[in-house]
N, CA, C and O atoms as a DFTB+ gen file, in Angstrom:
352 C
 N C O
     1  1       0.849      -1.184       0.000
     2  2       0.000       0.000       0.000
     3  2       0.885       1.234       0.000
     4  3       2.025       1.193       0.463
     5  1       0.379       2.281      -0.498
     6  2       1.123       3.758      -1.188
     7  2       1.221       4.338       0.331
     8  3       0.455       3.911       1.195
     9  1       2.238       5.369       0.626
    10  2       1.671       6.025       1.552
    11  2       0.285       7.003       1.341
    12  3      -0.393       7.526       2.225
    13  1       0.164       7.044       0.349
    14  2      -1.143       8.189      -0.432
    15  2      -2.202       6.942       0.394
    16  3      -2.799       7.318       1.402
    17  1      -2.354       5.727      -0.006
    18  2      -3.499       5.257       0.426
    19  2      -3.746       5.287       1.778
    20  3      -4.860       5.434       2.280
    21  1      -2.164       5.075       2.677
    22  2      -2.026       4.970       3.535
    23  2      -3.045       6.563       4.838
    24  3      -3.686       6.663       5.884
    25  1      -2.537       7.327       3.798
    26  2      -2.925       8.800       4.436
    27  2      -4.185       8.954       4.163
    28  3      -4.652       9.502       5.161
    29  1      -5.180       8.764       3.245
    30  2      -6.649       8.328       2.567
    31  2      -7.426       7.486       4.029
    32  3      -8.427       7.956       4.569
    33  1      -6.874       6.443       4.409
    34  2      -7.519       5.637       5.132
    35  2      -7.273       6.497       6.454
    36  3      -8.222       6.852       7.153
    37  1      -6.021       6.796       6.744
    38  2      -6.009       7.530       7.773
    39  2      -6.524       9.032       7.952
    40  3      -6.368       9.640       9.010
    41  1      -6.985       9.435       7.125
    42  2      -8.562      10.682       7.101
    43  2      -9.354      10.360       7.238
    44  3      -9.985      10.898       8.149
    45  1      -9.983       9.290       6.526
    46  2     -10.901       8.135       6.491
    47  2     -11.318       7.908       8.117
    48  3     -12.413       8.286       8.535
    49  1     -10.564       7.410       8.772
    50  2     -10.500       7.279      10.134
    51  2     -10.449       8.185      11.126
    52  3     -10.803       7.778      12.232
    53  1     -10.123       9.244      11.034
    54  2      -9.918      10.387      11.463
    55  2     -11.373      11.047      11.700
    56  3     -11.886      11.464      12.738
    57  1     -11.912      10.991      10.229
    58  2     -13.542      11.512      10.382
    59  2     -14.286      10.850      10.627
    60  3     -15.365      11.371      10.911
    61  1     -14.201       9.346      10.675
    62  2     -14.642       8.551      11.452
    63  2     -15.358       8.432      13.166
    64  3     -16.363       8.484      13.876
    65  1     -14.297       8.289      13.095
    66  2     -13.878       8.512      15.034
    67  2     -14.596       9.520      15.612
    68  3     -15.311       9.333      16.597
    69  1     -14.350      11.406      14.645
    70  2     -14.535      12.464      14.921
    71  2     -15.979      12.873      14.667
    72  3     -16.525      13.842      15.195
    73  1     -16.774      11.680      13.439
    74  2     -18.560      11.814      13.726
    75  2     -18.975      10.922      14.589
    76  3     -20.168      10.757      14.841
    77  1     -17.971      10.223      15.157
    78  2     -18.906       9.487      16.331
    79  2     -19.079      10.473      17.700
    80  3     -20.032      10.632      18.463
    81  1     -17.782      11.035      17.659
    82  2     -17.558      11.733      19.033
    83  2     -18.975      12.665      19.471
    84  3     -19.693      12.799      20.461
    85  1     -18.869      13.274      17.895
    86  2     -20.091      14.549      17.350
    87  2     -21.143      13.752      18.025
    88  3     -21.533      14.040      19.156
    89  1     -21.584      12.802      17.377
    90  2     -22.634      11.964      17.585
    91  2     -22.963      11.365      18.756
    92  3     -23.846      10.526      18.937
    93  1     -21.981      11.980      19.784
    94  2     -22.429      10.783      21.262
    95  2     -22.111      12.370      22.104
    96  3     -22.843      12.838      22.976
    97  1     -21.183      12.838      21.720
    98  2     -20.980      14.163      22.751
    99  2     -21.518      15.448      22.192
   100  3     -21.644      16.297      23.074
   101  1     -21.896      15.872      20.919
   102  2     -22.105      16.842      20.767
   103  2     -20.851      17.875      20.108
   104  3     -19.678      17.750      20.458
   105  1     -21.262      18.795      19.209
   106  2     -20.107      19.668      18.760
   107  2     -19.556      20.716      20.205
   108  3     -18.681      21.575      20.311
   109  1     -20.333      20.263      20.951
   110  2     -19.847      21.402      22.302
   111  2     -19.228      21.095      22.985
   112  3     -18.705      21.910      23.746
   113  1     -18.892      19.358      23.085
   114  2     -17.838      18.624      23.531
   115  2     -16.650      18.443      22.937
   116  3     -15.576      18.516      23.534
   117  1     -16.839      18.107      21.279
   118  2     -15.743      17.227      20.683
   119  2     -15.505      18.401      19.483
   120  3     -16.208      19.109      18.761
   121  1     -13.916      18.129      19.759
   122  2     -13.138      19.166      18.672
   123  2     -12.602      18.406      17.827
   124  3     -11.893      17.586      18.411
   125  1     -12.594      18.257      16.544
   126  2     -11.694      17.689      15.560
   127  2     -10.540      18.226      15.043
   128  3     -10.710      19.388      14.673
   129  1      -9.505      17.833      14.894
   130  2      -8.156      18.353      14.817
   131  2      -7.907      19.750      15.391
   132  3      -7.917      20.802      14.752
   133  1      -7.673      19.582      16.757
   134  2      -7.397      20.669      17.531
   135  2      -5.990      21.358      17.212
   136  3      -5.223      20.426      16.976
   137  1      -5.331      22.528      17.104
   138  2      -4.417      23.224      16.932
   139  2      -4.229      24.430      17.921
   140  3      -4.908      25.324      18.425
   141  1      -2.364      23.762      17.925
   142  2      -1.830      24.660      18.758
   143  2      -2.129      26.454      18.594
   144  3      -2.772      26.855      17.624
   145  1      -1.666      27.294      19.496
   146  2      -1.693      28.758      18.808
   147  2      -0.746      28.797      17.583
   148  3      -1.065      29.628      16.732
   149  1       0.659      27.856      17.261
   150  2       0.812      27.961      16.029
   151  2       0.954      26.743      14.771
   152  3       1.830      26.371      13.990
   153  1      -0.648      26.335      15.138
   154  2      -1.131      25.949      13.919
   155  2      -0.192      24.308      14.443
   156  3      -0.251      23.667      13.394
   157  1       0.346      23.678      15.166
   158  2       0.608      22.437      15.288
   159  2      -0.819      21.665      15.878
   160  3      -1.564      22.073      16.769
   161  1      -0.924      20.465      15.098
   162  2      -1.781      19.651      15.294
   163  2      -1.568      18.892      16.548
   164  3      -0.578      18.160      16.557
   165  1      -2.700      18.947      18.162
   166  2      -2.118      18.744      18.993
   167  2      -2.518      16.985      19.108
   168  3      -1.829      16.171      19.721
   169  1      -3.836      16.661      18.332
   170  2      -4.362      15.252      18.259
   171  2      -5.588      15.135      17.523
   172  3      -6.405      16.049      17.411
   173  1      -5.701      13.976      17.017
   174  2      -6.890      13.726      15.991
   175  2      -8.581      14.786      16.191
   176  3      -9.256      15.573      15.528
   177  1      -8.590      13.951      17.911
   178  2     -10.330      14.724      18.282
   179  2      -9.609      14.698      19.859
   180  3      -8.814      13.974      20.459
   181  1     -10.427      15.996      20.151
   182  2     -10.064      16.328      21.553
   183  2     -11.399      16.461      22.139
   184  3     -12.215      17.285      21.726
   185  1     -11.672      15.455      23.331
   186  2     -13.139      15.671      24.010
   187  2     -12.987      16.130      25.274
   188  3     -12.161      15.733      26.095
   189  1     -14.116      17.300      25.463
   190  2     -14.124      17.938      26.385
   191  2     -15.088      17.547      27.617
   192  3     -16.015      18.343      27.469
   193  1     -15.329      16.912      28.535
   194  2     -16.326      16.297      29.683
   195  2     -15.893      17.085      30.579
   196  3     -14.751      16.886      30.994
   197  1     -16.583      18.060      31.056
   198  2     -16.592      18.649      32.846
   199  2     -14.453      18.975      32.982
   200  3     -13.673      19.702      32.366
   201  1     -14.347      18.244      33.804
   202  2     -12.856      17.952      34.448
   203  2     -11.918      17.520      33.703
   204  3     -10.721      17.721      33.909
   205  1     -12.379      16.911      32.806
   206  2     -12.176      15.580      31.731
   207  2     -11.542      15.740      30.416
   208  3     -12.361      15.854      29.504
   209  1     -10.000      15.789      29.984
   210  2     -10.566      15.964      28.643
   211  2      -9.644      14.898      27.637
   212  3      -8.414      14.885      27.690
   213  1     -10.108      14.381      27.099
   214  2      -9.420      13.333      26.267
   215  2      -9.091      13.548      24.914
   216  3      -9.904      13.738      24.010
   217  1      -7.553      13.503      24.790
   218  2      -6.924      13.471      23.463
   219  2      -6.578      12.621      22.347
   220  3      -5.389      12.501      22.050
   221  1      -7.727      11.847      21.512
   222  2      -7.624      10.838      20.804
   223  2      -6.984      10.979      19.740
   224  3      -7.414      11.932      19.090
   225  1      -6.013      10.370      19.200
   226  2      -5.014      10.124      18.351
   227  2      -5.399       8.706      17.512
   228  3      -5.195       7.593      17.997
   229  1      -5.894       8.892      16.387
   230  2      -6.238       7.570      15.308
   231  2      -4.714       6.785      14.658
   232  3      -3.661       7.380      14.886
   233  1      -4.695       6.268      14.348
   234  2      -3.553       5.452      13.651
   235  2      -4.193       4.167      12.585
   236  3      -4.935       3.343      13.122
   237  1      -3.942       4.046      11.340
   238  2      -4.081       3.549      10.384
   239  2      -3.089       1.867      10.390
   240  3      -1.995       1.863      10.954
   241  1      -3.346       1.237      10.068
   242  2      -1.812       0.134       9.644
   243  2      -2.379      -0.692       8.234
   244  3      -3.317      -1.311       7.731
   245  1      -0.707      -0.047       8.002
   246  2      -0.597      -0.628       6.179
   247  2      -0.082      -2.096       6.650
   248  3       0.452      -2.471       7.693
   249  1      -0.488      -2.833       5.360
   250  2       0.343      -4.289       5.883
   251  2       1.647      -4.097       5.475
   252  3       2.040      -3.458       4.499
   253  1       2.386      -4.795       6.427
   254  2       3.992      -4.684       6.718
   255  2       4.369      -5.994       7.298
   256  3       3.715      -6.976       7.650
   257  1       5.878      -5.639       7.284
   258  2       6.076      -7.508       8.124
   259  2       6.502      -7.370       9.286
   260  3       6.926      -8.400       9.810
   261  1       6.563      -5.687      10.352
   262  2       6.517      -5.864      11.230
   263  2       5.237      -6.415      11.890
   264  3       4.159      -6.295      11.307
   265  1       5.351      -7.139      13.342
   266  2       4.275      -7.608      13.918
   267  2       3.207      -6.724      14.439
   268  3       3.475      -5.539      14.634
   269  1       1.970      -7.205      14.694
   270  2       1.030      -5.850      15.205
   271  2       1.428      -5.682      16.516
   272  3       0.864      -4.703      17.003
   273  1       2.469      -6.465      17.590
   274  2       2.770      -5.864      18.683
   275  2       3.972      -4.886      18.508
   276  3       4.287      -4.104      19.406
   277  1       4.458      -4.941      17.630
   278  2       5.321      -3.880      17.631
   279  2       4.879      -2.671      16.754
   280  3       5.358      -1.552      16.936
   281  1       3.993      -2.922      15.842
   282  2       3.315      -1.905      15.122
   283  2       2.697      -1.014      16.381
   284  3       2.956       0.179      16.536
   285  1       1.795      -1.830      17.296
   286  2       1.549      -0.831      18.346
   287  2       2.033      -0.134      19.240
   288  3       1.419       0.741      19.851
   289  1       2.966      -0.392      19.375
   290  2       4.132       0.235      20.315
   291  2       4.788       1.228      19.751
   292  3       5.157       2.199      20.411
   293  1       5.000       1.112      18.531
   294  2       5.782       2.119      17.309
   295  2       4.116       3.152      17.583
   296  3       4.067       4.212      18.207
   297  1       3.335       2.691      17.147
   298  2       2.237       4.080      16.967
   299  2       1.757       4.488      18.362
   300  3       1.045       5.469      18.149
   301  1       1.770       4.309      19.347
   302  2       1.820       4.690      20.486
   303  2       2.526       5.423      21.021
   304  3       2.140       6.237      21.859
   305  1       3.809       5.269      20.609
   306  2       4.709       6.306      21.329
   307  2       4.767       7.156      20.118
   308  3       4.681       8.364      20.339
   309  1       4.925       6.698      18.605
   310  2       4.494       8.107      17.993
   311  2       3.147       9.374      18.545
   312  3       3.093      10.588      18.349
   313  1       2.257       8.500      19.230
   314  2       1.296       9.246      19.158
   315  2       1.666      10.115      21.203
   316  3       1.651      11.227      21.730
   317  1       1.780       9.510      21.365
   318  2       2.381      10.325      22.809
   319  2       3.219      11.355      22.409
   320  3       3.171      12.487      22.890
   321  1       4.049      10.965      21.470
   322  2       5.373      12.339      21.417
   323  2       4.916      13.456      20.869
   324  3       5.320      14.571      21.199
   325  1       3.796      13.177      19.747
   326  2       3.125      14.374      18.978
   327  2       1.913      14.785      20.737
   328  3       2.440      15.437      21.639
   329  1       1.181      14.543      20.814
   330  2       0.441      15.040      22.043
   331  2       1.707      15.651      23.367
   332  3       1.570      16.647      24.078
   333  1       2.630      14.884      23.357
   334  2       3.653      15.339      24.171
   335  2       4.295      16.930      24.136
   336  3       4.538      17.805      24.966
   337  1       4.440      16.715      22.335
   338  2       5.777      18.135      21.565
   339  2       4.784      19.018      21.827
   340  3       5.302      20.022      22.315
   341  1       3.176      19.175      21.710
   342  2       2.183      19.974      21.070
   343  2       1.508      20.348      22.436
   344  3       0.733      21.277      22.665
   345  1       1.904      19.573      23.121
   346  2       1.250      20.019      24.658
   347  2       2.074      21.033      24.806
   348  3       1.834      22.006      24.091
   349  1       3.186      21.113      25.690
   350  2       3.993      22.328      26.193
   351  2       4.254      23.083      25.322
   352  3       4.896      24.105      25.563
């Protein structure tokens, strides 16, 4: 798979995720691709509950011959470091 398809599915998923959020929390809860003050993407959908707020990060997987336990570990800590860099 292309990375083009790769990035397709992973929008795909992205708006996915981000009409469910709509759909269970409301646009007054759930933000879709939230951005820093300069314009860095801090995570996919950011939900807002009371106290609460959760930063969901989607991830796609192309087939590869790494394993899916290490595929997850690789996109996990990718996805911490971007919520990490974009936080402070």
């Amino acid at each position: 798979m292309s990375s083009l398809e790769s990035n397709n599915k992973g929008s795909a998923g992205e708006r996915l995720v981000a009409q469910f959020f709509d759909s269970q929390y409301s646009r007054f809860f759930s933000f879709p691709d939230p951005k820093t003050k300069s314009n860095a993407q801090v995570a996919d959908v950011l939900l807002w509950k009371n106290r609460l707020v959760l930063l969901v990060e989607i991830k796609t997987r192309a087939k590869g011959s790494s394993s899916i336990n290490l595929w997850i570990r690789n996109k996990i800590q990718e996805a911490v470091e971007q919520i990490t860099k974009n936080y402070n």
